[in-house]
Residue, then its C-alpha position, 0 to 999 in steps of 0.5 A: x737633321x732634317x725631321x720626317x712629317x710623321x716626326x712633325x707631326x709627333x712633336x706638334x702633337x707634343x707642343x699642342x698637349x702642353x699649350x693646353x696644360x698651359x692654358x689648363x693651369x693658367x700658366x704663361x707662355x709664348x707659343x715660340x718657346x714651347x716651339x724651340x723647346x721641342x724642335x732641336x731646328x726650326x721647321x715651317x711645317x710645324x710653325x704653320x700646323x701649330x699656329x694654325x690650330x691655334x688660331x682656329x681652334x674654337x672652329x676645330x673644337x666645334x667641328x670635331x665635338x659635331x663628329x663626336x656621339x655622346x661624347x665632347x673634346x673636353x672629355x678626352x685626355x689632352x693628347x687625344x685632343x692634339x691629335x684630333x685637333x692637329x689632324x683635323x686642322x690638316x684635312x681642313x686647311x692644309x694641301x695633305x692628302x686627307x688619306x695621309x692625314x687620317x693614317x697618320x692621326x691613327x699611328x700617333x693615336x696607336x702610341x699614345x692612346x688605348x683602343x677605343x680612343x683609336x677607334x673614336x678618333x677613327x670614326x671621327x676624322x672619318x665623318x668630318x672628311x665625309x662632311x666638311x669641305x677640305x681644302x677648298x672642295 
């Protein structure tokens, strides 16, 4: 069963959120295990976007809290994080179209968060793409 982009990007979602309650609690882990326990098949897609934001964090962390009035990362609940992060990861440093990125951040946000966080992650995926270099532009 082969997994839509929306549904990947739902279940990287997932494996960022509990990659960070991992790192909350100081609990081990191999980011491998958290992958299969999440995917019933192996997806490249996915194994890019979350070693990606992984391996750039601390920048993404920092371009996003840039983005952010009054506000910071650490103050929003870990799955608005994941998806702030997986689609600020995607606009930066991968060939999706930057429109596809931002409506899919904001129908996983519509799921998992309430409206102001939706709106928040809106405005904030909207200035970095207004204001970071995407892919190479």
């Amino acid at each position: 069963m082969k997994l839509t982009r929306t549904e990947a990007r739902e279940k990287i979602m997932i494996i960022l959120y509990q990659i960070d309650l991992y790192k909350k609690e100081h609990m081990e882990y191999n980011v491998e295990d958290v992958i299969k326990e999440n995917l019933e098949i192996d997806n490249k897609y996915v194994h890019d976007i979350v070693y990606g934001v992984l391996d750039n964090q601390e920048k993404i962390d920092s371009i996003i809290n840039k983005y952010m009035e009054k506000w910071t990362l650490d103050r929003l609940g870990k799955t608005d994080a994941s998806i702030l992060r997986l689609a600020t990861y995607e606009m930066l440093y991968y060939d999706t179209p930057q429109l596809v990125v931002l409506n899919e951040a904001i129908e996983l946000a519509k799921k998992y968060s309430d409206d102001k966080v939706v709106a928040l992650i809106n405005a904030v995926l909207d200035k970095i793409r207004d204001n970071e270099e995407i892919n190479g532009e």
